[in-house]
Residue frames as qw, qx, qy, qz and C-alpha x, y, z in Angstrom:
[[0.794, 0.337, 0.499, 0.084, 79.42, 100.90, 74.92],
 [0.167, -0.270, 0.506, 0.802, 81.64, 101.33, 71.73],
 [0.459, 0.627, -0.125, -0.616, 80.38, 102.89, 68.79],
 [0.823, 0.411, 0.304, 0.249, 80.85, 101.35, 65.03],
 [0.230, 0.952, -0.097, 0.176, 82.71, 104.48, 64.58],
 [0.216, -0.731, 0.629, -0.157, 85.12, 104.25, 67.48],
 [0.820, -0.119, 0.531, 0.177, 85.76, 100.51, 66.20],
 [0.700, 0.657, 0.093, 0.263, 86.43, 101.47, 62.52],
 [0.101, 0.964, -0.074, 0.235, 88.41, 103.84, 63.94],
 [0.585, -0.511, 0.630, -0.001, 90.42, 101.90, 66.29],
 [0.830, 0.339, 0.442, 0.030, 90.43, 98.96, 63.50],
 [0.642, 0.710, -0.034, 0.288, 91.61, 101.58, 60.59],
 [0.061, 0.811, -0.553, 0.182, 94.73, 102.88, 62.52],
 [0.728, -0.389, 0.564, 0.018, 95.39, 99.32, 63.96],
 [0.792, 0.403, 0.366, 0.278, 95.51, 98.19, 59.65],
 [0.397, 0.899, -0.101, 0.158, 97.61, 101.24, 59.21],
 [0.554, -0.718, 0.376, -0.190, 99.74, 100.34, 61.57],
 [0.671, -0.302, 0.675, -0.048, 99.89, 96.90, 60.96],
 [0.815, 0.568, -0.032, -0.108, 99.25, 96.17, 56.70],
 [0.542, 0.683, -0.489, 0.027, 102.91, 94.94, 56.33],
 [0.224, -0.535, 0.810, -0.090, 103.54, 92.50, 58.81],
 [0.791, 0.028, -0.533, -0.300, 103.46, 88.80, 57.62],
 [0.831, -0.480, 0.234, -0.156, 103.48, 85.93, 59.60],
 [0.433, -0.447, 0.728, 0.288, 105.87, 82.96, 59.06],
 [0.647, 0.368, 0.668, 0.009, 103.70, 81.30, 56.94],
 [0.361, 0.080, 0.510, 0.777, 104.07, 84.26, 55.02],
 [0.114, -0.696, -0.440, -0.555, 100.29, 86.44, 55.24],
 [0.170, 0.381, -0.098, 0.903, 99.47, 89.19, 55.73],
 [0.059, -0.300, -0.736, 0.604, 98.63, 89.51, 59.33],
 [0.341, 0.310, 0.198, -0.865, 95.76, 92.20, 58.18],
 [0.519, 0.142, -0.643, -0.545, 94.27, 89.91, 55.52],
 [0.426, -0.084, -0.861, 0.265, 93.97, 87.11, 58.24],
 [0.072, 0.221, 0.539, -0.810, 91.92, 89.66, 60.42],
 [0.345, 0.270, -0.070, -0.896, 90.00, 90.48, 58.01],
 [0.395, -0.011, -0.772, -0.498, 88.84, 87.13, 56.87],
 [0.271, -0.333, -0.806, 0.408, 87.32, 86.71, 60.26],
 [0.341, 0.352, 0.241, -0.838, 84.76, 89.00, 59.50],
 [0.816, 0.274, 0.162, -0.482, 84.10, 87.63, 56.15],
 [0.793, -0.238, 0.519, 0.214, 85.33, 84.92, 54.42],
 [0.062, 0.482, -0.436, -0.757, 87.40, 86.20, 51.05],
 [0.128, -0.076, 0.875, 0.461, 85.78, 83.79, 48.79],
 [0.177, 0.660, 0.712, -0.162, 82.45, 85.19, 49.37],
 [0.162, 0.880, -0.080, -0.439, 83.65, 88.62, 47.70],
 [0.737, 0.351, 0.414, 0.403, 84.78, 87.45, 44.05],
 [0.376, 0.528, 0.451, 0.614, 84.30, 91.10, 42.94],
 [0.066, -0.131, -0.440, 0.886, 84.15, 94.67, 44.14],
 [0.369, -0.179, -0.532, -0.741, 80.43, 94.32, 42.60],
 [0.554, -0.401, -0.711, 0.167, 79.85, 91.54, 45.19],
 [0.097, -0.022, -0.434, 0.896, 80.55, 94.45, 48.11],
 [0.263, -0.135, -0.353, -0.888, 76.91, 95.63, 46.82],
 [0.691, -0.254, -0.544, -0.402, 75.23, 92.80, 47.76],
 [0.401, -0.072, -0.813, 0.415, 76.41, 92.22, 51.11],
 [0.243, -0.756, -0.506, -0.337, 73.79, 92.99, 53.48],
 [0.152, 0.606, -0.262, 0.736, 73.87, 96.42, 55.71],
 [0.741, -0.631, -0.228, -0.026, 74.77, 95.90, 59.14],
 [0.172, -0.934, 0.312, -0.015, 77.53, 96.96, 61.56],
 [0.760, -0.238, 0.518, 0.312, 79.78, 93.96, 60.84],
 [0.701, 0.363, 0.442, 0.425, 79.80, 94.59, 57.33],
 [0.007, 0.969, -0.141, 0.201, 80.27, 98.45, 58.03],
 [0.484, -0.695, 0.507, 0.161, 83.13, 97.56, 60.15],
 [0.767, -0.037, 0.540, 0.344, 84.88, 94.69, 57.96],
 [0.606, 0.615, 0.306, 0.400, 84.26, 97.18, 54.56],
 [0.034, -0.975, 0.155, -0.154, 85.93, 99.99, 56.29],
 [0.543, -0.604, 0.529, 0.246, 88.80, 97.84, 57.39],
 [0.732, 0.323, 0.397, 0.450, 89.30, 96.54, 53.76],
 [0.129, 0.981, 0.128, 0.064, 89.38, 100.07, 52.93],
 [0.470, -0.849, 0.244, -0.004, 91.80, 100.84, 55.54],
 [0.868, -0.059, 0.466, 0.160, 93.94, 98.29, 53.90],
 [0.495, 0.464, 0.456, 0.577, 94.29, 99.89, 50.87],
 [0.061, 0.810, 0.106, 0.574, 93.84, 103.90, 52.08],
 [0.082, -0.265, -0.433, 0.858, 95.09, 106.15, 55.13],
 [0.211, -0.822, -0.494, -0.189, 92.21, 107.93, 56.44],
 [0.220, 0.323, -0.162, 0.906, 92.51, 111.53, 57.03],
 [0.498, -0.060, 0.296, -0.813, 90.56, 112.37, 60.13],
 [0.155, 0.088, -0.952, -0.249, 88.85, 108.64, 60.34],
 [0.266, 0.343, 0.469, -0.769, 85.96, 109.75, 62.12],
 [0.436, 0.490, -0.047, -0.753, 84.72, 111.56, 59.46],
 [0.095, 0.371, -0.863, -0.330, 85.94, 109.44, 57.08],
 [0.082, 0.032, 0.996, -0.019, 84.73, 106.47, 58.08],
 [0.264, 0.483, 0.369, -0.749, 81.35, 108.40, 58.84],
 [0.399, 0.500, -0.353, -0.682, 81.24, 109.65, 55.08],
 [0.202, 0.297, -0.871, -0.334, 81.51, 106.31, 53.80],
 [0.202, 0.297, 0.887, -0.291, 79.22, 104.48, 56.14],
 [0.259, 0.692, 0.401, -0.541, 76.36, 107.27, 54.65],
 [0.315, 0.661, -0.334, -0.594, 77.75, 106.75, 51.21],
 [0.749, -0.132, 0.647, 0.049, 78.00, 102.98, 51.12],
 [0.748, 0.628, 0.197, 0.087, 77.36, 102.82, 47.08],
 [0.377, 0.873, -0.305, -0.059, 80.84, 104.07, 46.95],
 [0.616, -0.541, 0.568, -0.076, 82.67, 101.33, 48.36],
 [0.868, 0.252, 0.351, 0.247, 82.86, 99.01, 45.17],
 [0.404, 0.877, -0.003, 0.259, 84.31, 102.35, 43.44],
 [0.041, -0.880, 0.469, -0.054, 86.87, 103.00, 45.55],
 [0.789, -0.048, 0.562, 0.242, 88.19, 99.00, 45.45],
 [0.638, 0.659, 0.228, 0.326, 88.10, 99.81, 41.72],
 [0.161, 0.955, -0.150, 0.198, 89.92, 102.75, 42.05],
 [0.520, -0.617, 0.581, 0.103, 92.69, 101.59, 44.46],
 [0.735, 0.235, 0.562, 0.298, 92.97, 98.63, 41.78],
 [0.512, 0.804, 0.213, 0.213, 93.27, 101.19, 38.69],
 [0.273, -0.940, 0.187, -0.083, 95.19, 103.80, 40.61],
 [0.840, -0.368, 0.351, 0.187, 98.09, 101.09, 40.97],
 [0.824, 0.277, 0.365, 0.332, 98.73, 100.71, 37.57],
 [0.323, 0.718, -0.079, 0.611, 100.10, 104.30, 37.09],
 [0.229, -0.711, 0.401, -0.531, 100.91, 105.11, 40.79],
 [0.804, -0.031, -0.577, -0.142, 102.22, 101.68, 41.98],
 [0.567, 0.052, -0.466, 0.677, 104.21, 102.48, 45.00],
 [0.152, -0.351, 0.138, -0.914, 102.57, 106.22, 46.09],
 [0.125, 0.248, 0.643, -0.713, 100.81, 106.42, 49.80],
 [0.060, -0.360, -0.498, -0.786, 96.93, 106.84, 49.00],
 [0.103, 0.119, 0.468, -0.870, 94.65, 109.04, 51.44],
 [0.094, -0.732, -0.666, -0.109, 90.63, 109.18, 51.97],
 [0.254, -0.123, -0.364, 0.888, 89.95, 112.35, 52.92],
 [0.076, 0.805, 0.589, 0.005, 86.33, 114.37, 53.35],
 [0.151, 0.239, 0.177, 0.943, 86.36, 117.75, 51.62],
 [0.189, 0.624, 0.681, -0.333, 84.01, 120.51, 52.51],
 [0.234, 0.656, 0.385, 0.606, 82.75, 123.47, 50.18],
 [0.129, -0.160, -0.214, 0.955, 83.65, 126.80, 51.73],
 [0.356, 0.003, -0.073, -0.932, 80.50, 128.61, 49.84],
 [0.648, -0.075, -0.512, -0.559, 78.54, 125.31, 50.25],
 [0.218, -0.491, 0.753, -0.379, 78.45, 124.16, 53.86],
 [0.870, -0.036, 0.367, -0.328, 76.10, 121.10, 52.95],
 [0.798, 0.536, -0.237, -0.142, 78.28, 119.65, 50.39],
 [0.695, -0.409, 0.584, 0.089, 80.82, 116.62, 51.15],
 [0.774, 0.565, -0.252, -0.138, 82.86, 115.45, 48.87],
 [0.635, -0.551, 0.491, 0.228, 85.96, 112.40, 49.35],
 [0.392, 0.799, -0.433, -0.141, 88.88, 112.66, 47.78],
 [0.939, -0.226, 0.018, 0.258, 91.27, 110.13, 47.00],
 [0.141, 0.950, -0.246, -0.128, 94.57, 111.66, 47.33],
 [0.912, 0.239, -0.064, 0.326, 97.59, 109.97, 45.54],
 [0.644, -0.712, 0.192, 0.206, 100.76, 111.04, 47.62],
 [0.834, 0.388, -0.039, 0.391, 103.87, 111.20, 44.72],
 [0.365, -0.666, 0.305, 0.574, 107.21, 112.49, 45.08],
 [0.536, 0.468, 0.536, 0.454, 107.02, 112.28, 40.95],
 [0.023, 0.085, 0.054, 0.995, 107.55, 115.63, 39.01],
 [0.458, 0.417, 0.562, -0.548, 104.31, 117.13, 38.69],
 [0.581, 0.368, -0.442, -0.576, 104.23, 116.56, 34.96],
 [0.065, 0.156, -0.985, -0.036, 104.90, 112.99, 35.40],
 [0.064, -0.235, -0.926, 0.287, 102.01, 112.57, 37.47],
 [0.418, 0.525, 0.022, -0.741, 99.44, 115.32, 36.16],
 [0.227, 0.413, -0.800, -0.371, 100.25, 112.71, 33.17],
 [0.289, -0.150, -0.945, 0.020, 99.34, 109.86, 34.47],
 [0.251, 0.330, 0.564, -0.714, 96.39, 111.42, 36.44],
 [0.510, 0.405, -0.230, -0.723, 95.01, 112.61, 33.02],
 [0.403, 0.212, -0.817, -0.353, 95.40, 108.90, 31.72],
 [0.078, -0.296, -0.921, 0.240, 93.49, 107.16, 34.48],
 [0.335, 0.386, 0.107, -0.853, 91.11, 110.38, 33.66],
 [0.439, 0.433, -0.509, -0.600, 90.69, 109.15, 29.98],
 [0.505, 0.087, -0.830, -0.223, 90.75, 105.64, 30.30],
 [0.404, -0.286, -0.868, 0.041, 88.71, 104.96, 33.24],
 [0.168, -0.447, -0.500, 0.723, 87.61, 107.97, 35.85],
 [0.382, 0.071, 0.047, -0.920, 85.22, 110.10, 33.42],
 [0.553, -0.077, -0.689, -0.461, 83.14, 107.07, 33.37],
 [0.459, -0.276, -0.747, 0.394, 83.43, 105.38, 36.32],
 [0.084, 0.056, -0.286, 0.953, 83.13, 108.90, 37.93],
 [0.526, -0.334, -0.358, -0.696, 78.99, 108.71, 36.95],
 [0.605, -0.191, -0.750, 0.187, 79.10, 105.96, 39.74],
 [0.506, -0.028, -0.445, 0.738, 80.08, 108.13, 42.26],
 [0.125, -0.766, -0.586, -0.231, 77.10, 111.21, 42.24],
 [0.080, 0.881, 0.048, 0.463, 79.17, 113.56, 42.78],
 [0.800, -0.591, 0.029, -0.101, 81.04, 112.09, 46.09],
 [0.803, -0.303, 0.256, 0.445, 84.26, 111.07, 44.85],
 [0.374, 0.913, -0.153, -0.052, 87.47, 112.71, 43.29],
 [0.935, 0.072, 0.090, 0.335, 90.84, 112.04, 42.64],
 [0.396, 0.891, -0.120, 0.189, 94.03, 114.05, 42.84],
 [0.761, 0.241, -0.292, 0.527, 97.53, 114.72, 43.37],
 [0.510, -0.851, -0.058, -0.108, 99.43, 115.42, 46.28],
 [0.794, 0.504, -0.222, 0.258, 102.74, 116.12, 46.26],
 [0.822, -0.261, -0.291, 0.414, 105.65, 115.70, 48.35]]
């Protein structure tokens, strides 16, 4: 029997794979997969994510939206971390949405950190992938700092970060 794991997992590299082909009609083939889990018009908001109830479809269908919008480093884990962090899942929609507006084009990455002197501590990063100077984008990191990530960031309990990765 398959895991939920070794389907997210199979699932997120099949949407990395596949997040840019359209049909004729013109959609995205991974948007079309994904409404056959749920139906988009039942998620107005990344607030709504909250309310959906917890079960392995809706693990599997919020880890392929994910997947849509991040590469997963190591998806295992990944996916893992997230299932056992669920309350971050409206935050990182938000973020991928925020993130855009100053990094509109750049690759973004999930990725589980560990603490070297802290071996219980987990922490996922989003990394933002530029080939920008690094002032450019230390720049614009600081501005999505200021205007929306030392707030939002309370959301998160310590679980999520944000940073630059550079080509």
């Amino acid at each position: 029997m398959i895991s939920t794991y070794q389907l997210s997992d199979n699932v997120a590299s099949f949407i990395h794979n596949n997040k840019r082909i359209i049909d004729k009609e013109g959609n995205n083939i991974v948007n079309l997969v994904l409404r056959a889990f749920i139906p988009e018009e039942s998620l107005s908001t990344a607030e709504d994510v909250g309310t959906l109830e917890e079960n392995d479809t809706t693990s599997l269908y919020l880890n392929t939206l994910l997947a849509t919008k991040y590469t997963f480093h190591n998806s295992f884990e990944t996916t893992k971390f997230i299932k056992n962090n669920s309350f971050l899942v409206p935050l990182l929609l938000e973020a991928e949405k925020v993130i855009r507006e100053y990094f509109t084009d750049d690759e973004l990455f999930l990725e589980v950190i560990h603490d070297a002197e802290d071996i219980d501590f987990e922490e996922l990063i989003i990394f933002i992938h530029t080939n920008l100077s690094p002032k450019e984008a230390l720049d614009r990191l600081d501005k999505i700092d200021e205007e929306w990530w030392i707030d939002a960031s309370l959301k998160s309990k310590g679980k999520l970060n944000i940073n630059i990765e550079f080509e």
